[in-house]
PASEBA-1860 file (N, C-alpha, C; in nm, 3 decimals):
! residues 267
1> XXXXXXXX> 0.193/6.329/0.388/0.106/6.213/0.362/0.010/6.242/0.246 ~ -0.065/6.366/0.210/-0.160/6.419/0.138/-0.054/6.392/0.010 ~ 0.010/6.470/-0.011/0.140/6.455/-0.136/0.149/6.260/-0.186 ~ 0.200/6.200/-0.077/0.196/6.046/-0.117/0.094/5.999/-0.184 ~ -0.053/6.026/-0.110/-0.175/6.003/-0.155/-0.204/6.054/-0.315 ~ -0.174/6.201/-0.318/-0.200/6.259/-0.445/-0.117/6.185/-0.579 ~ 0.009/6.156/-0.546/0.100/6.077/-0.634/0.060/5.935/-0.692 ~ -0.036/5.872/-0.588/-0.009/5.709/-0.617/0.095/5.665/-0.573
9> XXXXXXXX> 0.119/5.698/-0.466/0.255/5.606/-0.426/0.222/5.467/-0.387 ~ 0.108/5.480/-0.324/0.076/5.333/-0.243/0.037/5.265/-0.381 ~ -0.027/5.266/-0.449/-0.106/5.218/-0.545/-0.017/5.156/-0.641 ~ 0.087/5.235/-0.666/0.249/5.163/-0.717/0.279/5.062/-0.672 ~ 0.293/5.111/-0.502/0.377/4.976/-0.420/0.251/4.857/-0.479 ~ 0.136/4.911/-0.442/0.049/4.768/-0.413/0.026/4.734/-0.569 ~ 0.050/4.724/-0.713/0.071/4.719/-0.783/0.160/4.587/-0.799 ~ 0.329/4.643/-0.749/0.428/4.574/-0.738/0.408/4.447/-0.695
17> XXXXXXXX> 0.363/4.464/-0.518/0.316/4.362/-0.460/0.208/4.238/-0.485 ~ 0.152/4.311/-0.577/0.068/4.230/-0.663/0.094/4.097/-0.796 ~ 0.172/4.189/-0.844/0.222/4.136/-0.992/0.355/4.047/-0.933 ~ 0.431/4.074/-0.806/0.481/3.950/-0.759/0.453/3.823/-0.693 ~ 0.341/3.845/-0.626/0.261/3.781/-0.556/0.229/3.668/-0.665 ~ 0.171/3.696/-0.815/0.124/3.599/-0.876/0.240/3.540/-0.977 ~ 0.392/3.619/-0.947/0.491/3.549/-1.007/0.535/3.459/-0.955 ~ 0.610/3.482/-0.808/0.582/3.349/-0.705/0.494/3.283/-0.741
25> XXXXXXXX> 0.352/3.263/-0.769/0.290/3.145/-0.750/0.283/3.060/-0.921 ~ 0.351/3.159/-0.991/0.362/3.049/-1.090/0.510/3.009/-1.105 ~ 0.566/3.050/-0.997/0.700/2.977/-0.985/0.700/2.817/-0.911 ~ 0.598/2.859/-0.834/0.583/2.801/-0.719/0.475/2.630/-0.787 ~ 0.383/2.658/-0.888/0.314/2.584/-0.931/0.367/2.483/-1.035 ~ 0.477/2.590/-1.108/0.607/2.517/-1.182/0.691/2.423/-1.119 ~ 0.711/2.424/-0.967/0.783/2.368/-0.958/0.741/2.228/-0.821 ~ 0.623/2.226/-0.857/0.515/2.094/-0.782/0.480/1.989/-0.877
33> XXXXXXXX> 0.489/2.094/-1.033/0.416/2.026/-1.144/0.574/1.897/-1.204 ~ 0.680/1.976/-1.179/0.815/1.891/-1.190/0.821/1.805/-1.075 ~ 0.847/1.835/-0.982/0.846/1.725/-0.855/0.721/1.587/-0.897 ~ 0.574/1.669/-0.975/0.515/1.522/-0.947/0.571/1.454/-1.051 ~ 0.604/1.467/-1.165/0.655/1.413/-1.235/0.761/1.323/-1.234 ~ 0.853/1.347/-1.164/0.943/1.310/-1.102/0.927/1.209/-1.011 ~ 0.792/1.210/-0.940/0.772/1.075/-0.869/0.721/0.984/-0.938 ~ 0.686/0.988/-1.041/0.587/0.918/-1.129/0.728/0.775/-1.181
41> XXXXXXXX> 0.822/0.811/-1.189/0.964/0.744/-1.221/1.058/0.757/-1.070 ~ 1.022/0.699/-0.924/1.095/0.725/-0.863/1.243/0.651/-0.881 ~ 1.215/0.474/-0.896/1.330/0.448/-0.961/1.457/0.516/-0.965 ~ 1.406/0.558/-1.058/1.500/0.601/-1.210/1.492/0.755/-1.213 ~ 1.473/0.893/-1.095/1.448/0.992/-1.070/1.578/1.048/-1.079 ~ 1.611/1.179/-1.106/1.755/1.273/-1.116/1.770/1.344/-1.010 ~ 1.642/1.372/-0.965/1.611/1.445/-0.844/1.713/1.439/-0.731 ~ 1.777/1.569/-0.702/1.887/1.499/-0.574/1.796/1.480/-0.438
49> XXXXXXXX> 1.696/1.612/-0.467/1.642/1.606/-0.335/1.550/1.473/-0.293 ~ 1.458/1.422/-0.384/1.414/1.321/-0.417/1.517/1.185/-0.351 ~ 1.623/1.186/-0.440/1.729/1.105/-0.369/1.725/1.066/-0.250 ~ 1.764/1.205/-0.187/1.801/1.241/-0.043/1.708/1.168/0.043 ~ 1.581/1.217/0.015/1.494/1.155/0.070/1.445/0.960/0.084 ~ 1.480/0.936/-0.045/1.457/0.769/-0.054/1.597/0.748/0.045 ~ 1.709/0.795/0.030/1.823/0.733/0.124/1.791/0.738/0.243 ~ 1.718/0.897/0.299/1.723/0.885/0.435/1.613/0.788/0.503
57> XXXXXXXX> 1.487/0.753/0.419/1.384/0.697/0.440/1.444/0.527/0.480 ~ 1.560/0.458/0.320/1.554/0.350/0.357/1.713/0.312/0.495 ~ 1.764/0.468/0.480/1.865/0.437/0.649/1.766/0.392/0.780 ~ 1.662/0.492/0.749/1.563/0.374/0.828/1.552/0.291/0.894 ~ 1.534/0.230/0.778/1.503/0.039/0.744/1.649/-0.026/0.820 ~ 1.735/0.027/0.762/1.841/-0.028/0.778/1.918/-0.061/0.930 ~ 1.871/0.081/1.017/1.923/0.058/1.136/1.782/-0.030/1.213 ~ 1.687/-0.061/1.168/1.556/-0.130/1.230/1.462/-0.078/1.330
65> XXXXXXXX> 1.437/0.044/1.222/1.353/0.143/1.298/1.259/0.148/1.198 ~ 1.137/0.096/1.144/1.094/0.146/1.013/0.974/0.243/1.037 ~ 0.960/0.313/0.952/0.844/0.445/0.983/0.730/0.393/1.013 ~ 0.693/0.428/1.132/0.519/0.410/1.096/0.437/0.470/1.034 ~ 0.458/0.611/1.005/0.387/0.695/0.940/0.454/0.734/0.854 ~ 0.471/0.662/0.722/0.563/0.687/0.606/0.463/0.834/0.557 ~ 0.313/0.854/0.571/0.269/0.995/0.533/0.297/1.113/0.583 ~ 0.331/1.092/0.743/0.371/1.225/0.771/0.568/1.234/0.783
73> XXXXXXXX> 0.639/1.155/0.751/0.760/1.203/0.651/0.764/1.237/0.529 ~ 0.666/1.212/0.439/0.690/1.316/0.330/0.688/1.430/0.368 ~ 0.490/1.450/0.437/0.462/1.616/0.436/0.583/1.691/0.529 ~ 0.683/1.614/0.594/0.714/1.667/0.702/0.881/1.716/0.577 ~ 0.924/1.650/0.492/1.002/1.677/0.411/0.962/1.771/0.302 ~ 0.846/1.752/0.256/0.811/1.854/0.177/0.822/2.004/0.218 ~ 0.783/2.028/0.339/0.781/2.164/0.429/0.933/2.215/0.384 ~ 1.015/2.125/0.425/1.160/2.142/0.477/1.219/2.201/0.257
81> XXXXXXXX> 1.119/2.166/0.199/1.193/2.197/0.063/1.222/2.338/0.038 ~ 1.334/2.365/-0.027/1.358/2.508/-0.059/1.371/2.534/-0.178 ~ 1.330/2.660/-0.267/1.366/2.665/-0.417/1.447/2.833/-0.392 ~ 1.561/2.857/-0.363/1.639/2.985/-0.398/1.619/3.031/-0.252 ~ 1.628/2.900/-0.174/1.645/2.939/-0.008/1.486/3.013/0.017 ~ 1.397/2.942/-0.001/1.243/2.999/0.013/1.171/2.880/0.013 ~ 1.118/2.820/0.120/0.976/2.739/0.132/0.922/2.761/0.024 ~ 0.862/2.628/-0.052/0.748/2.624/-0.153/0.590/2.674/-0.082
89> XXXXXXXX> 0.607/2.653/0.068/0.457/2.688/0.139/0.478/2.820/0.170 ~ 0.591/2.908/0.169/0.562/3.002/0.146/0.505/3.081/0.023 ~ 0.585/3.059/-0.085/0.552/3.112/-0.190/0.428/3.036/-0.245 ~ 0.376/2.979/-0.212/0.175/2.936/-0.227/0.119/3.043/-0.148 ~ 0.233/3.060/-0.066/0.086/3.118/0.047/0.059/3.274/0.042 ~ 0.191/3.336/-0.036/0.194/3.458/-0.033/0.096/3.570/-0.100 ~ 0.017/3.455/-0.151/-0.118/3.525/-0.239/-0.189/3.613/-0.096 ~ -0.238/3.526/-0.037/-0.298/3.544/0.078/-0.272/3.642/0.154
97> XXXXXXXX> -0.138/3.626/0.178/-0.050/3.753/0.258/-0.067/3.915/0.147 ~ -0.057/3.865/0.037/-0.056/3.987/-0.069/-0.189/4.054/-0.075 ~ -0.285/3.980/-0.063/-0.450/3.982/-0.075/-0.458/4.090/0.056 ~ -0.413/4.006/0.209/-0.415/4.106/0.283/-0.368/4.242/0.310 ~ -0.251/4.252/0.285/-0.174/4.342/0.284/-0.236/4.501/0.179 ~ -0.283/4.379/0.042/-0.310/4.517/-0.044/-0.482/4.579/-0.007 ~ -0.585/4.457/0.098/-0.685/4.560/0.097/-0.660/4.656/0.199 ~ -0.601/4.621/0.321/-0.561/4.689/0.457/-0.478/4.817/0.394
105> XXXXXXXX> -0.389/4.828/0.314/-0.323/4.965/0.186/-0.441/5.061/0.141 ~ -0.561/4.963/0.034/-0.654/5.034/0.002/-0.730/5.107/0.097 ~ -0.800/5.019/0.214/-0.891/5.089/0.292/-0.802/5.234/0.346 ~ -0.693/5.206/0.407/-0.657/5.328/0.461/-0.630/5.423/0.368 ~ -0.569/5.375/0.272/-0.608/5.511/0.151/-0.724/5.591/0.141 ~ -0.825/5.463/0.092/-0.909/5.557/0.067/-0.933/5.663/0.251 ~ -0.954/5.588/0.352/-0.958/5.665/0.428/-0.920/5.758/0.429 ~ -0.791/5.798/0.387/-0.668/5.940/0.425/-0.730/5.991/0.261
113> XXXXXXXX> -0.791/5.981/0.202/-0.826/6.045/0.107/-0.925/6.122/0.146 ~ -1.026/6.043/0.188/-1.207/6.085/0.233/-1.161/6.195/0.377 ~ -1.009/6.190/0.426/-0.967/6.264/0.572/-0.958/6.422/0.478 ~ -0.820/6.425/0.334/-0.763/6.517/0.317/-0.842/6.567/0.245 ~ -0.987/6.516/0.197/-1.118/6.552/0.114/-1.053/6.557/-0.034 ~ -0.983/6.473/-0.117/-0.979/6.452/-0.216/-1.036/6.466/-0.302 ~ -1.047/6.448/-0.443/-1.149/6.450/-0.510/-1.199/6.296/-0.551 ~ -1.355/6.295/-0.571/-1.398/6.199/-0.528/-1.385/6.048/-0.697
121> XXXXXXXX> -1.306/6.104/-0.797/-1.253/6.078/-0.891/-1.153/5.972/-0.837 ~ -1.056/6.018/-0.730/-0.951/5.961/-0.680/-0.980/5.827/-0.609 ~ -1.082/5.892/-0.514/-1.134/5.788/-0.417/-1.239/5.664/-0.511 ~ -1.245/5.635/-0.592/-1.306/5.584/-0.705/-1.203/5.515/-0.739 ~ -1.128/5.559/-0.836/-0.979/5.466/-0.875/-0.955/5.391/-0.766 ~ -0.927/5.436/-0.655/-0.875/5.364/-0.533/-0.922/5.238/-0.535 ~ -1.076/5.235/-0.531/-1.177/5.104/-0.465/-1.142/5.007/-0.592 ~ -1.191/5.079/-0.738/-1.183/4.980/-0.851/-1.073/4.914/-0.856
129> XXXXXXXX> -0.933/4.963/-0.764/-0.774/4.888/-0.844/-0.829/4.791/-0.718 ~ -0.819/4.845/-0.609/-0.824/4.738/-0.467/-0.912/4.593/-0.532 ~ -1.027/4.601/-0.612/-1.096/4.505/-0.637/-1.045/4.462/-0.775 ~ -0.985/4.500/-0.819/-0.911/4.444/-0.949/-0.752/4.358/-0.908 ~ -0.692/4.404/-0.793/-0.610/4.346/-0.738/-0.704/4.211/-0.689 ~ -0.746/4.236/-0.594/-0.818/4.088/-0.549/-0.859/4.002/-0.678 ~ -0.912/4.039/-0.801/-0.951/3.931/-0.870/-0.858/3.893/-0.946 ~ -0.718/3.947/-0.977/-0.616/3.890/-1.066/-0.530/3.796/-0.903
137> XXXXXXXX> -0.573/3.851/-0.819/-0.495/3.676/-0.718/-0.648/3.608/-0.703 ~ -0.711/3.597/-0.717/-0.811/3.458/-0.723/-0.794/3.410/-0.900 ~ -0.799/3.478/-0.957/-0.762/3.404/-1.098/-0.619/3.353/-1.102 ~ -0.514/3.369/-1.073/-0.404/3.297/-1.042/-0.407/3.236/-0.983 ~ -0.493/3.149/-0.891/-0.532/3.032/-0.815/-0.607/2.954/-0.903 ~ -0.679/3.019/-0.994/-0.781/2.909/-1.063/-0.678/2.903/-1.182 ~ -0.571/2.949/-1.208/-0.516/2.958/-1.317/-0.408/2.822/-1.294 ~ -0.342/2.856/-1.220/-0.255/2.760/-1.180/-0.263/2.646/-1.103
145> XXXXXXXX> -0.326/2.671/-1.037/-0.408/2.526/-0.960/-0.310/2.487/-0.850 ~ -0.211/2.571/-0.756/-0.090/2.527/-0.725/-0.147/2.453/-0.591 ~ -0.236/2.452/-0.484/-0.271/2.385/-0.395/-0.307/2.277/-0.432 ~ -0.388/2.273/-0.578/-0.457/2.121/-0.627/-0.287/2.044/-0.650 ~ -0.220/2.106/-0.727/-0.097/2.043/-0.753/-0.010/1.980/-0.665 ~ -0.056/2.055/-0.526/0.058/2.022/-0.431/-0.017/1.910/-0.319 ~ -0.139/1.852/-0.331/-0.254/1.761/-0.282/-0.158/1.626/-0.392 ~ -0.144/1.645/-0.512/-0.147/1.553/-0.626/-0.027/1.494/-0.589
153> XXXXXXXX> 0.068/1.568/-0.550/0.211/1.568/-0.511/0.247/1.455/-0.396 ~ 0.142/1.519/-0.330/0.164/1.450/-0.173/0.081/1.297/-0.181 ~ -0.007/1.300/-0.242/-0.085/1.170/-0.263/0.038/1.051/-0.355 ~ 0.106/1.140/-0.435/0.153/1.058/-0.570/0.258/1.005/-0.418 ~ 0.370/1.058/-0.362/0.508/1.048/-0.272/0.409/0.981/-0.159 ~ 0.301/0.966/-0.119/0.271/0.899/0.009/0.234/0.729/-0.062 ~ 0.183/0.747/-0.159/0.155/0.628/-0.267/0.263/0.534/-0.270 ~ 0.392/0.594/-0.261/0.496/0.542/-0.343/0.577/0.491/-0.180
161> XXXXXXXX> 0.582/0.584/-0.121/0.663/0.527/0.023/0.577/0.452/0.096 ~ 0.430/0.467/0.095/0.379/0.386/0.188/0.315/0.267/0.161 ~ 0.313/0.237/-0.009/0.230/0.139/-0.071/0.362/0.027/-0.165 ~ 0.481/0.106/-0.161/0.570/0.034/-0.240/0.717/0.020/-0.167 ~ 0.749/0.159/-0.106/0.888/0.144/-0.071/0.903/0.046/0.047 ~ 0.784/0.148/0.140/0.804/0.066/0.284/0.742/-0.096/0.285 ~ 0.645/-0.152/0.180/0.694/-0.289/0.242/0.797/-0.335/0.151 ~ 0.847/-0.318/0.078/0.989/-0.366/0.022/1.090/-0.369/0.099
169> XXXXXXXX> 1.116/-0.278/0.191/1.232/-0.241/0.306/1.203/-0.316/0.404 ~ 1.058/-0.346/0.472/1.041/-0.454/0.587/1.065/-0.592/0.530 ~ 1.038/-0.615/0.449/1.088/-0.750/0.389/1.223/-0.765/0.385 ~ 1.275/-0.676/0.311/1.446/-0.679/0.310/1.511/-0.674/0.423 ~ 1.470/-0.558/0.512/1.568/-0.524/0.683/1.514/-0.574/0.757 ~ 1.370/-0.597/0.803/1.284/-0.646/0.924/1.263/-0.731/0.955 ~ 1.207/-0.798/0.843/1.183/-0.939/0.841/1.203/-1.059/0.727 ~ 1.363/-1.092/0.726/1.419/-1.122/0.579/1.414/-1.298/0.603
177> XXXXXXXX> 1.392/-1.331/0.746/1.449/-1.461/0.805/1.245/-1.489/0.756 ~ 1.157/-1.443/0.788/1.006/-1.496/0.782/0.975/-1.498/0.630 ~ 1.067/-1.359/0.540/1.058/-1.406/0.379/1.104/-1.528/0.346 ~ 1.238/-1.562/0.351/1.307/-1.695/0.326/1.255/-1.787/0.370 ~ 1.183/-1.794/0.484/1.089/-1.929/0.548/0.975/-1.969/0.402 ~ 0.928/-1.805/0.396/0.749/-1.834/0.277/0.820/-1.895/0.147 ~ 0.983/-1.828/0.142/0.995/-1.890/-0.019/1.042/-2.024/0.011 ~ 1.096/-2.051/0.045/1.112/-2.193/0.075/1.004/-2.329/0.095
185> XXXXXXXX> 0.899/-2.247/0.177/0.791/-2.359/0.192/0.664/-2.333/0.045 ~ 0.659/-2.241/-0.009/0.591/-2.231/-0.130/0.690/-2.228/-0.252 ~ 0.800/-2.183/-0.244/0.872/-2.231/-0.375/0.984/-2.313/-0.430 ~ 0.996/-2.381/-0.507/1.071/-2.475/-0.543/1.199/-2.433/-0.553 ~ 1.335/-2.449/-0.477/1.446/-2.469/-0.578/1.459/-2.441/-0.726 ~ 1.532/-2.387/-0.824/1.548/-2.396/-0.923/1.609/-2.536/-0.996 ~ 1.660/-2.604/-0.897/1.732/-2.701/-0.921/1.667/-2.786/-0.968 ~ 1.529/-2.789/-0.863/1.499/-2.894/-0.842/1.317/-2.885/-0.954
193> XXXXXXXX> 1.328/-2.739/-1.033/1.244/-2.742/-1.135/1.279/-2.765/-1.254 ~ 1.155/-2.849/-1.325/1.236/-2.954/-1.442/1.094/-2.979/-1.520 ~ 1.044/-2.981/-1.637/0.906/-3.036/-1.746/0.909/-3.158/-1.722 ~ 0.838/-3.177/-1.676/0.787/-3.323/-1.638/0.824/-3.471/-1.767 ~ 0.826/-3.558/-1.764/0.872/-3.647/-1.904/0.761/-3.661/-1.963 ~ 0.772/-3.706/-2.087/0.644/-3.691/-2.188/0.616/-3.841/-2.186 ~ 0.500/-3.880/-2.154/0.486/-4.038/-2.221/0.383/-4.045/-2.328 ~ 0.409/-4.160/-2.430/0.314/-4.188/-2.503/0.183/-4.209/-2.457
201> XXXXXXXX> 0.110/-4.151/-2.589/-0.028/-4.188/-2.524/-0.109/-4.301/-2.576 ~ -0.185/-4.337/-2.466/-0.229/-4.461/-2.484/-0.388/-4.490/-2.476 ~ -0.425/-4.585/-2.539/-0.589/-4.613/-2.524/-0.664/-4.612/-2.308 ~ -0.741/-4.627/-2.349/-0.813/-4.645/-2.178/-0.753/-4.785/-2.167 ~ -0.831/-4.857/-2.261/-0.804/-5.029/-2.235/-0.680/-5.072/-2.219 ~ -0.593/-5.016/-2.321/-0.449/-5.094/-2.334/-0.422/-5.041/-2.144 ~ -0.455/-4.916/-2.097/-0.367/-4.877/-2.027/-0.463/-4.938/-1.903 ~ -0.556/-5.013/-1.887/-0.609/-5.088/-1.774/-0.581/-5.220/-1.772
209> XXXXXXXX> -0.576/-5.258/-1.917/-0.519/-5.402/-1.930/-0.383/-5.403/-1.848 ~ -0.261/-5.347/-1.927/-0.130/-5.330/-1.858/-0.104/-5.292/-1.696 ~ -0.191/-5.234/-1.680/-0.174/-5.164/-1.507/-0.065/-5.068/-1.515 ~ -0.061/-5.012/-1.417/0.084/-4.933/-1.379/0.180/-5.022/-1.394 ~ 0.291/-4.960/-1.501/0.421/-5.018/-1.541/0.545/-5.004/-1.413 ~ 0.511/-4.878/-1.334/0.614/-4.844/-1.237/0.563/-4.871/-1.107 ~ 0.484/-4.940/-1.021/0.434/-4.971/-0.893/0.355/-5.071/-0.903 ~ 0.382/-5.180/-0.783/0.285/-5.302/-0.776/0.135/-5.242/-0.727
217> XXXXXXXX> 0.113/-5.353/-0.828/-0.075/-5.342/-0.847/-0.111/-5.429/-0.723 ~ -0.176/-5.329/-0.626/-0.257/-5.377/-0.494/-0.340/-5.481/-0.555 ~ -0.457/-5.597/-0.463/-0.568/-5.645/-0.527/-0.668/-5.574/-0.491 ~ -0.676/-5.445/-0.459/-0.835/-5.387/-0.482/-0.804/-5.290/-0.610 ~ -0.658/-5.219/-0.642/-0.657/-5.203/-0.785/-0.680/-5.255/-0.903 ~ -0.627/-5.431/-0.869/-0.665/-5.505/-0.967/-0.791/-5.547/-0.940 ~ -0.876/-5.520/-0.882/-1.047/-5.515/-0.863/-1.088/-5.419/-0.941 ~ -1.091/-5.337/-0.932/-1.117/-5.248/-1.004/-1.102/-5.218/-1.117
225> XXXXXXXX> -0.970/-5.277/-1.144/-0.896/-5.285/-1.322/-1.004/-5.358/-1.376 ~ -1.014/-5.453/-1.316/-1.060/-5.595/-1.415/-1.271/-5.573/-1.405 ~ -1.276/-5.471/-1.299/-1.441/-5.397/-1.302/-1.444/-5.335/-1.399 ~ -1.354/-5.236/-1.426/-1.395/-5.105/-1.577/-1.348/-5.241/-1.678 ~ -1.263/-5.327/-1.678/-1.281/-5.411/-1.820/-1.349/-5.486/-1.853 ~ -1.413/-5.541/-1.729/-1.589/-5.622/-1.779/-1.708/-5.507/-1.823 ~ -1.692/-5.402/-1.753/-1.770/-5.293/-1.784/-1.756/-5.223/-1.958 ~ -1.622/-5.242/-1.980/-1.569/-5.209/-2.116/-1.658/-5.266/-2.233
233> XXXXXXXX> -1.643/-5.397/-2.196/-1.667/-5.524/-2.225/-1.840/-5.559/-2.259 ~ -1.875/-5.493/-2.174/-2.026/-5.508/-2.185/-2.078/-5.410/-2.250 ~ -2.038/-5.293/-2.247/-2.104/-5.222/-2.338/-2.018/-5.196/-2.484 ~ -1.941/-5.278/-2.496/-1.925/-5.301/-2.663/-2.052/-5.423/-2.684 ~ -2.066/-5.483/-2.636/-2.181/-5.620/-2.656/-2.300/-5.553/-2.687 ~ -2.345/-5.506/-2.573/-2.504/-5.403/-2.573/-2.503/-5.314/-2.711 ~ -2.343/-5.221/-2.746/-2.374/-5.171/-2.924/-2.389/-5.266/-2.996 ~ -2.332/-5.381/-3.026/-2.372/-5.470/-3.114/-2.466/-5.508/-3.135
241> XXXXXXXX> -2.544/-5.567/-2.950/-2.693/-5.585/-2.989/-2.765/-5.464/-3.032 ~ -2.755/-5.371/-2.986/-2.832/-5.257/-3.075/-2.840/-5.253/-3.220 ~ -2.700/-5.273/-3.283/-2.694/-5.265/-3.393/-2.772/-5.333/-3.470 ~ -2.797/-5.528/-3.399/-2.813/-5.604/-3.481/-2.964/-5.581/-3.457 ~ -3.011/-5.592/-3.349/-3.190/-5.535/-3.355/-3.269/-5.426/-3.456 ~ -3.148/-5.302/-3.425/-3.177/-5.199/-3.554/-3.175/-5.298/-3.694 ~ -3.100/-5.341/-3.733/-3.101/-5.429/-3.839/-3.231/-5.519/-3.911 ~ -3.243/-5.568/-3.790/-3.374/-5.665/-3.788/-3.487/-5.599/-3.821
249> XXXXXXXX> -3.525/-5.498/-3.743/-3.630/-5.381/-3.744/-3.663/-5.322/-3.850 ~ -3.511/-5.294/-3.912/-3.551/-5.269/-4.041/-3.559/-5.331/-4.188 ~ -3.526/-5.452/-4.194/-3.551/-5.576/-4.232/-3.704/-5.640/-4.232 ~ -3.762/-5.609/-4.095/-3.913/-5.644/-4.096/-3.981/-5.508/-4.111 ~ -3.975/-5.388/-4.148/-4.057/-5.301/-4.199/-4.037/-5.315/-4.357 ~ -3.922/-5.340/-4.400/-3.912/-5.318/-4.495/-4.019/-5.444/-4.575 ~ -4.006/-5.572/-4.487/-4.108/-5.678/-4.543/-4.247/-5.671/-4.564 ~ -4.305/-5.582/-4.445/-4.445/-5.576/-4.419/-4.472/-5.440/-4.558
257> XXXXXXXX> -4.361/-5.348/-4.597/-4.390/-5.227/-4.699/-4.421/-5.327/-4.814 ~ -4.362/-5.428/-4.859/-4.379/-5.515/-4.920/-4.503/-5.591/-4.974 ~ -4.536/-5.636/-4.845/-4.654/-5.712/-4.849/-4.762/-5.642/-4.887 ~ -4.790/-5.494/-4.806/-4.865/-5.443/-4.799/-4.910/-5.387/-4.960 ~ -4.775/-5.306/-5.058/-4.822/-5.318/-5.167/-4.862/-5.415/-5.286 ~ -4.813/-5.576/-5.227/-4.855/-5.664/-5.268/-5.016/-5.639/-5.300 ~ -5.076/-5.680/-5.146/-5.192/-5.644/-5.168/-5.306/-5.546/-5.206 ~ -5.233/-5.431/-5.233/-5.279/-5.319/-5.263/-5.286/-5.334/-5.445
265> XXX> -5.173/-5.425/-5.526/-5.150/-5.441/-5.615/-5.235/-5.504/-5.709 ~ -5.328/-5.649/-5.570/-5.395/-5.736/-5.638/-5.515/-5.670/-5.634 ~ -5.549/-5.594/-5.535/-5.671/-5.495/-5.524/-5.680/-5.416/-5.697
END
């Protein structure tokens, strides 16, 4: 054991364990950052697994079972994903596991060091790698962001099945007889939509004089017709008299400007 210690053997392994730990997780962050992308166009996605999932979601629909919790079938599919036969929640998580693994290595090192009385040079290296390991896996968390990525993931796929797919599928499988009722009573036939005919346009008067050309004129319509045309009627009269008073008005100022320098003249 003293020999292992003196070598660095552990310090190798935990080395190794280290520098994989943060390869996984940028494998792992690589491949959340493609998936969201990928939902962003579910449509039109290449994705088989993606696929897989919209088929099995809308078999669903189809046999008339529809999800209630379209959120917990994603997360519950996401789990189930594999990249090279390996959980994506594993390889996130393995930081953690690596973190543990390499201080529980260090401490007992240094222990079996401080046992075989080492030199205290050794036991020094020991502590500084143990804490240099821990901060290159917290900087590969802030580096890669793979938990934030995999929040973004699950929000974008719960967005999409629970805000778009699934009521598209209850409309289509569930309830297709209560759609056809709404379009029918709010929308028109195509047949039976058409631009209305254009008619000429016409004065107020001509078109109260004439009445409606296409339906008999009740007698309280023609009451009314023949009310706005005395009304018409009267106030063309009332401008005239205005007019002709203005007229007058100024006709007799203009006389009295007259007079007045008359007399101002003989003065």
């Amino acid at each position: 054991m003293k020999t292992i210690l003196e070598n660095y053997n552990l310090l190798i392994a935990m080395t190794v364990l280290t520098s994989l730990a943060i390869l996984m997780k940028c494998v792992c962050a690589i491949s959340y950052q493609m998936l969201s992308r990928e939902t962003e166009q579910m449509n039109n996605t290449k994705n088989a697994w993606l696929k897989g999932m919209v088929t099995k979601f809308e078999s669903c629909y189809q046999l008339k079972m529809p999800m209630q919790n379209p959120g917990s079938f994603v997360k519950l599919h996401l789990e189930r994903y594999r990249l090279a036969g390996i959980s994506l929640r594993t390889l996130e998580g393995f930081d953690l596991f690596t973190g543990c693994i390499t201080t529980g290595c260090a401490l007992l090192t240094i222990m079996g060091g401080i046992y075989y009385k080492l030199p205290t040079d050794w036991i020094v290296i020991q502590s500084i790698t143990l804490v240099l390991f821990l901060f290159f896996l917290g900087t590969s968390e802030l580096l890669f962001q793979t938990r934030r990525k995999r929040r973004i993931l699950i929000m974008k796929m719960e967005n999409y099945f629970a805000n778009t797919l699934h009521p598209k599928l209850m409309n289509q499988y569930i309830y297709p007889e209560e759609l056809q009722e709404y379009r029918d009573e709010y929308f028109l036939p195509d047949d039976d939509e058409g631009e209305p005919e254009a008619f000429p346009a016409a004065s107020t008067e001509e078109a109260l004089a004439d009445g409606p050309s296409l339906h008999s004129v009740t007698p309280d319509m023609q009451e009314l017709i023949d009310s706005l045309l005395e009304e018409s009627k009267i106030s063309e009269e009332l401008e005239k008299k205005k007019q002709e008073l203005t007229t007058v008005a100024a006709k007799e100022k203009m006389h009295l400007v007259e007079e007045i320098m008359k007399e101002y003249i003989q003065v």
